[in-house]
C-alpha positions as CSV (number, residue, x, y, z in Angstrom):
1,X,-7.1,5.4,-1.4
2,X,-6.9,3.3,-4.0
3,X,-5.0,0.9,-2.0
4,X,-7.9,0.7,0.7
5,X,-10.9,0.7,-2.0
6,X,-10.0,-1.1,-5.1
7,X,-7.7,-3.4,-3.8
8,X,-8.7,-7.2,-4.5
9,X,-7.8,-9.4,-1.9
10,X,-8.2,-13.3,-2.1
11,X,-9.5,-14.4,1.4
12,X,-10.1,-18.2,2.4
13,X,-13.4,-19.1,4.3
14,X,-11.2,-19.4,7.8
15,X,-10.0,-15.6,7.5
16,X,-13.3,-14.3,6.4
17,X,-14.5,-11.8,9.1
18,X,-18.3,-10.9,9.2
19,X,-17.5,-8.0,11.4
20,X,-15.3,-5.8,9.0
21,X,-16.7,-4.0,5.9
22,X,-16.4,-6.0,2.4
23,X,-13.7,-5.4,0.4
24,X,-15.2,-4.5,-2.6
25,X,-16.4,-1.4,-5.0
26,X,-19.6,-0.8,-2.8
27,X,-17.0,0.4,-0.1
28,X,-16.2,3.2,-2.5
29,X,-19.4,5.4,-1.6
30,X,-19.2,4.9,2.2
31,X,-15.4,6.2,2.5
32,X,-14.2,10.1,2.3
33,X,-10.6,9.6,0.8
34,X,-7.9,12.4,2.5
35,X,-5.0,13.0,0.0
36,X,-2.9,15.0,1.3
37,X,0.9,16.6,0.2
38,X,1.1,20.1,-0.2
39,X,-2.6,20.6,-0.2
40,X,-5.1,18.3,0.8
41,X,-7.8,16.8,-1.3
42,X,-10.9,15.2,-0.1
43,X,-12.8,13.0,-2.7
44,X,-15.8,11.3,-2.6
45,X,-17.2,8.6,-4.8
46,X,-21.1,8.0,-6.2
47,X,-22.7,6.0,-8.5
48,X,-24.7,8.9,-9.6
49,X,-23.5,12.3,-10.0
50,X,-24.0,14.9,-6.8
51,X,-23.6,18.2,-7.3
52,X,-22.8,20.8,-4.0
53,X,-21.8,24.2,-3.9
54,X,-17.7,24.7,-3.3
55,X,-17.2,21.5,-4.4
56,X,-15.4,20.3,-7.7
57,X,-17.3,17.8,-10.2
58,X,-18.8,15.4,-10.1
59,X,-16.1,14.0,-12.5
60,X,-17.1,10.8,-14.3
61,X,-14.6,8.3,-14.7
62,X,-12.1,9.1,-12.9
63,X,-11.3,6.0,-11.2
64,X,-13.7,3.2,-11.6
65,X,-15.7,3.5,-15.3
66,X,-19.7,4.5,-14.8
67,X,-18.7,6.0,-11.2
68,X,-18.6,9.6,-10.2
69,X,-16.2,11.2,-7.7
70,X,-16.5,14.9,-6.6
71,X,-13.4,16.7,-4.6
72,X,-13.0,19.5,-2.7
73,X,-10.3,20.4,-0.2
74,X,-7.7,22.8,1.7
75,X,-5.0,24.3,-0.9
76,X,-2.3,25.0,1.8
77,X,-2.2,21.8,4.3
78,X,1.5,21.8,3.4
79,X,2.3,25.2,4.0
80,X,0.1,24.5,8.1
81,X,2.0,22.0,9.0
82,X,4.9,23.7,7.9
83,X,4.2,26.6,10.1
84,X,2.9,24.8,12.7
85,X,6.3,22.9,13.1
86,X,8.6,25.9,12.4
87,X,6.9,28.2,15.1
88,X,6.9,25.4,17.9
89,X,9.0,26.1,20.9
90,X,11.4,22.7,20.4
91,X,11.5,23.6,16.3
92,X,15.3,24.7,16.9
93,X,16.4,21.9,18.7
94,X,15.0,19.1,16.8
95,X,16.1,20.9,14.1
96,X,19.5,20.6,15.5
97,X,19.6,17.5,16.3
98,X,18.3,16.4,12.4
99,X,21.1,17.7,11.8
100,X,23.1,15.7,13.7
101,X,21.7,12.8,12.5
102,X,21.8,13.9,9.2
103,X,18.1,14.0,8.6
104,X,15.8,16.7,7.0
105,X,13.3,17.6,10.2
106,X,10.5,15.4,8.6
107,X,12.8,12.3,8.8
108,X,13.9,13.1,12.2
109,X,10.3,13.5,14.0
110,X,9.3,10.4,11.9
111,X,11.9,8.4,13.6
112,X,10.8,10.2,16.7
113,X,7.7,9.3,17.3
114,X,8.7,5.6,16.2
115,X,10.9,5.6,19.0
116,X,7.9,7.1,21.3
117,X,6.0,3.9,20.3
118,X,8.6,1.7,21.1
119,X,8.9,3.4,24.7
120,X,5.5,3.3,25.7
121,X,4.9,0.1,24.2
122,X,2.1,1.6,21.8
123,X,0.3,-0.8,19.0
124,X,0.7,2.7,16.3
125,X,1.9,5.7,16.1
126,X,-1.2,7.7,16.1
């Protein structure tokens, strides 16, 4: 997240773009930030503090001085996708052939779906 809404980037006047957002610190509070790992956290940024039932903060200062940001989120994303994967009908067999490949399971579908881009000639992944 920080990546997308602090980053400075030095743009000449033939790459400017009117049609995509500015790349600046007034992007912050138009963007809901997913960080995910074992849980996933949602966070929000304002230049005044918000306060909403369920949700954690406003903290101020947490990434940018003067600015608020207020989280909230879903304490077991890990543990769903976990299950989700683990109780699929192929789990076993990719699982094998990981192993073949000497690849923990999250490697192996990774790869996977890379190669399912290549074959249907896909601009991403998703």
């Amino acid at each position: 997240w920080i990546g997308t809404v602090g980053a400075k980037v030095h743009l000449g006047e033939d790459t400017l773009d009117n049609s995509v957002a500015k790349n600046d610190v007034s992007q912050a509070f138009t963007r809901l930030a997913a960080v995910a790992g074992t849980s996933t956290c949602h966070l929000a940024m304002s230049e005044k503090p918000v306060f909403v039932n369920g949700v954690w903060g406003p903290y101020r200062d947490v990434l940018i001085p003067d600015y608020w940001m207020a989280e909230g989120g879903q304490s077991a994303t890990g543990e769903l996708l976990k299950h989700v994967l683990e109780t699929h009908p192929a789990f076993h067999e990719a699982l094998s052939l990981a192993e073949t490949f000497n690849m923990n399971i999250y490697d192996y579908l990774n790869e996977h779906l890379h190669e399912l881009q290549e074959r249907a000639n896909a601009p991403t992944i998703s």
